[in-house]
DRENLODREN-548129 format. One line per 10 residues: number of its first residue (from 0); their letters; for each residue x, y, z of C-alpha. Coordinates in nm, 3 decimals, decimal comma. Example, Ala and Ser with C-alpha at 12.3 -4.5 7.8 and 13.67 -1.06 7.14 Angstrom:
0 = AS = 1,230 -0,450 0,780  1,367 -0,106 0,714;
END
This chain:
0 = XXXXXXXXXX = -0,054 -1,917 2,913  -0,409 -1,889 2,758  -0,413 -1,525 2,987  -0,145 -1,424 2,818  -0,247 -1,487 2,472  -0,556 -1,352 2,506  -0,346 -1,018 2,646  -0,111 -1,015 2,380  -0,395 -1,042 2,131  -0,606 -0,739 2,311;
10 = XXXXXXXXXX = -0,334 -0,550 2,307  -0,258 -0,601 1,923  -0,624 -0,522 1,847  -0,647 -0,177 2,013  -0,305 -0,098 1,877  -0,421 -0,191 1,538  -0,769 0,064 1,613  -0,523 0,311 1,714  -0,347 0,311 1,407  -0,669 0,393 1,235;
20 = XXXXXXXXXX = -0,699 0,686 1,357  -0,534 1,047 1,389  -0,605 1,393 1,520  -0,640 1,679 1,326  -0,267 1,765 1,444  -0,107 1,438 1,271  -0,316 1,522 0,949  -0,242 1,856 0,994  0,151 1,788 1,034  0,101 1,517 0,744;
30 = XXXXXXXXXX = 0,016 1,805 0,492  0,261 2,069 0,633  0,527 1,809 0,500  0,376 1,678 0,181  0,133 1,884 0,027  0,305 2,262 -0,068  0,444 2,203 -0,402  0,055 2,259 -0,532  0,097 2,629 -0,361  0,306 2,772 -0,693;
40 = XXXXXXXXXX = 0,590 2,976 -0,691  0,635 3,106 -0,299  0,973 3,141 -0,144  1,101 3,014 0,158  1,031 3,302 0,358  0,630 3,269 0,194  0,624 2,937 0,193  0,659 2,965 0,571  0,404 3,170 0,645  0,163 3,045 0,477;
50 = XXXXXXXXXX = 0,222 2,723 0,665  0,195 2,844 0,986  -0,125 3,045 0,889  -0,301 2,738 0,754  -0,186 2,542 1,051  -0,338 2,759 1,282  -0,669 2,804 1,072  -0,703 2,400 1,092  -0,583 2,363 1,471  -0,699 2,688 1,652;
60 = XXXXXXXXXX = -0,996 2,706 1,450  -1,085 2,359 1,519  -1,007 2,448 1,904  -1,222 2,773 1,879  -1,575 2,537 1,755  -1,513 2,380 2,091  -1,344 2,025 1,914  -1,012 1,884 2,064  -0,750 1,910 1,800  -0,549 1,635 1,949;
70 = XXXXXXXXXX = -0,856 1,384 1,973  -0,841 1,094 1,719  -1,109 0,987 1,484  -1,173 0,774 1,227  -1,238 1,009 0,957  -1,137 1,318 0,896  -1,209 1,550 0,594  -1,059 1,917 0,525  -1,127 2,172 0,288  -0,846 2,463 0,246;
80 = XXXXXXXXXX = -1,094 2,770 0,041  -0,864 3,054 -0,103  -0,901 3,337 -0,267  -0,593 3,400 -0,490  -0,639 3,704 -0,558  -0,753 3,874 -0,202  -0,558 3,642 0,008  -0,809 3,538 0,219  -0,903 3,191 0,336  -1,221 2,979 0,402;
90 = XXXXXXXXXX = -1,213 2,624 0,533  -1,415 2,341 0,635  -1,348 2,076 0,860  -1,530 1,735 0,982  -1,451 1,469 1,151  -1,628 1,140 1,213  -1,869 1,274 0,922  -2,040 1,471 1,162  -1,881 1,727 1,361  -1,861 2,005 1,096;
100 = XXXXXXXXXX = -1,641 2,343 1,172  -1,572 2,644 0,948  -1,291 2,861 0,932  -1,324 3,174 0,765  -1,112 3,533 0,707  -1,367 3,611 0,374  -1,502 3,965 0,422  -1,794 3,866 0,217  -1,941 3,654 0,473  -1,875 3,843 0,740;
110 = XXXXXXXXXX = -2,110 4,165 0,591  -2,354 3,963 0,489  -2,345 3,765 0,892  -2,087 3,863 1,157  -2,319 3,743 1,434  -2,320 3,416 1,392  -1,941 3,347 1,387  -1,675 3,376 1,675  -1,347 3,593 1,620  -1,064 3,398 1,780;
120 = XXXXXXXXXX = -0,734 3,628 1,757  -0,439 3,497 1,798  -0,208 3,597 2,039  0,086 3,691 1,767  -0,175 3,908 1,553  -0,365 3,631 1,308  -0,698 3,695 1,283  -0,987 3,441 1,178  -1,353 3,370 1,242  -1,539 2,999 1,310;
130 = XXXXXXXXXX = -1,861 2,856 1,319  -1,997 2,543 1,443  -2,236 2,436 1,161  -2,551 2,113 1,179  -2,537 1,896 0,939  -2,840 2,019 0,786  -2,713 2,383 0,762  -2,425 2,264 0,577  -2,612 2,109 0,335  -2,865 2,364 0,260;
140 = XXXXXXXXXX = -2,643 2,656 0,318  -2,290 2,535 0,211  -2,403 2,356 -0,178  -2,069 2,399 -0,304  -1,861 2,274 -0,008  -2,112 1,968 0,097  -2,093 1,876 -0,308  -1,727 1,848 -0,325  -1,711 1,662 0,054  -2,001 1,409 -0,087;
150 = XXXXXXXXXX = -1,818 1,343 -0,381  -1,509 1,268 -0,162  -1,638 1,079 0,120  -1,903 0,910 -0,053  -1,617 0,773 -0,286  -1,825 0,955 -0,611  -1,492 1,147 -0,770  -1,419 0,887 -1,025  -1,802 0,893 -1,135  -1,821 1,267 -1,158;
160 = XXXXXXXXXX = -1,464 1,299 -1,336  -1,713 1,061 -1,605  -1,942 1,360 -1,566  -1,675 1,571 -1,684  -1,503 1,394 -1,947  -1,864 1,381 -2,140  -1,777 1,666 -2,377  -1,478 1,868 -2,391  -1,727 2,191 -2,318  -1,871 2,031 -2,047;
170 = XXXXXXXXXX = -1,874 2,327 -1,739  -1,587 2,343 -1,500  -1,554 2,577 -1,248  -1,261 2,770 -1,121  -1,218 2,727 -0,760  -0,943 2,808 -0,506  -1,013 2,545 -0,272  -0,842 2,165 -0,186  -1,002 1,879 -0,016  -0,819 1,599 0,196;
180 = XXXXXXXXXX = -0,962 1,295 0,332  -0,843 1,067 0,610  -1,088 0,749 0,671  -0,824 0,496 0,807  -0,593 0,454 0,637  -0,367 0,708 0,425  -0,441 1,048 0,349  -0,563 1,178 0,050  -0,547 1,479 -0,192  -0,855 1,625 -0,439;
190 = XXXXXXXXXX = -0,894 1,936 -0,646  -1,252 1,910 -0,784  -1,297 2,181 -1,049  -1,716 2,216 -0,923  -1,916 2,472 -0,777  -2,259 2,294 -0,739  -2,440 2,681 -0,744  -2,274 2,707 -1,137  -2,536 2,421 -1,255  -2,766 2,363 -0,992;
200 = XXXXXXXXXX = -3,052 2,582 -1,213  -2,987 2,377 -1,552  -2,676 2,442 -1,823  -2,709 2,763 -1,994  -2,495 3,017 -2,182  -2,264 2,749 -2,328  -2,323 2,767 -2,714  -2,108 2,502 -2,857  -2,232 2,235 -2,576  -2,487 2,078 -2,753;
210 = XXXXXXXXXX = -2,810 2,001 -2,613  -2,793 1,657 -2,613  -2,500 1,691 -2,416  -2,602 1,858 -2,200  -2,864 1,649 -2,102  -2,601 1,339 -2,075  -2,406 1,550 -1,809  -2,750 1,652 -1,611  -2,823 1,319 -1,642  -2,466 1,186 -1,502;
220 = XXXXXXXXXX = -2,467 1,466 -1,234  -2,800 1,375 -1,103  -2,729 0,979 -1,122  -2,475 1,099 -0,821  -2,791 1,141 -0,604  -2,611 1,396 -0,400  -2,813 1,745 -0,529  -3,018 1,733 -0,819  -2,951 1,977 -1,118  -3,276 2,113 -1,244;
230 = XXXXX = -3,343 2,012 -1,560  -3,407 2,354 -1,803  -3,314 2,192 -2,116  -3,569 2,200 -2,384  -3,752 1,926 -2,484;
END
């Protein structure tokens, strides 16, 4: 009887493990179904297609840096990049805080380095490029995208939307770009309005944010401790 108790109860605790995790596919289908009325004003027939092309950018692209899109981990974190205007899309995804892929159709990165990144073409037509990236060249090479998955995984959104709320001319940046974050348990949704390379080099330019504001949201940004803003601000 004690056998079967003990069973029952290692059976419970690697179902319970199991449920704490998912594969890029569940997250993936998890967003197909939930996540499109942030997309504007598409019809069916657009809404569509841009499904299936951001489904194969996450899973294909995923498959093409050499990482099982059906293995499940513990954490998973995606960044959809577009550009609005040009259509084209640049993405970043890690799991288990560590294994760091990038998905990219921006022509501006591939003239300034086609080398370094593998063209996977699909076999109806779609098109896309991916790099496996180190942890250290993400976060020397990709601020902006390591910022926004710090604040996010680190659990530092709430303390930089306090960054933000300092001053109503406090700097906010337009991006195209949507971060999700699975660690366990449900999945969630962030659009962080920061580009880490608009303040890394001090606030400037902004007349009617006053200087002792600005050093309040230096201050606050650097109090993060995930990349330091230099301070330019006169004394």
């Amino acid at each position: 009887m004690k056998k079967v108790i003990l069973l029952l109860n290692i059976i419970l605790f690697y179902s319970c493990l199991s449920q704490q995790k998912k594969s890029i596919r569940q997250v993936n289908d998890y967003l197909l179904k939930n996540n499109y009325s942030s997309l504007g004003e598409l019809d069916s027939t657009q809404l569509q297609g841009m499904k299936n092309a951001i489904s194969k950018y996450r899973l294909l692209g995923k498959e093409s840096c050499n990482m099982n899109p059906d293995k499940k981990y513990s954490h998973i974190y995606i960044e959809d990049g577009f550009h609005d205007e040009e259509g084209f899309y640049n993405g970043i995804i890690i799991t288990d805080d560590k294994n760091i892929c990038e998905v990219t159709t921006s022509p501006y990165k591939l003239r300034r380095d086609s080398i370094s990144y593998t063209r996977f073409k699909e076999k109806n037509g779609i098109i896309f490029y991916t790099k496996k990236l180190s942890a250290e060249e993400f976060r020397n090479n990709y601020t902006d995208e390591y910022f926004r998955y710090e604040l996010v995984t680190k659990h530092k959104v709430n303390s930089f939307e306090k960054c933000l709320s300092i001053d109503q001319y406090t700097p906010k940046s337009i991006i195209y770009a949507r971060s999700y974050y699975f660690s366990g348990k449900g999945i969630t949704m962030y659009k962080l309005p920061i580009k880490y390379s608009d303040i890394k080099n001090g606030i400037e330019g902004l007349p009617y944010f006053k200087e002792d504001k600005k050093r309040e949201f230096v201050e606050c940004i650097n109090e993060l401790n995930i990349l330091k803003i230099q301070d330019f601000i006169r004394q």
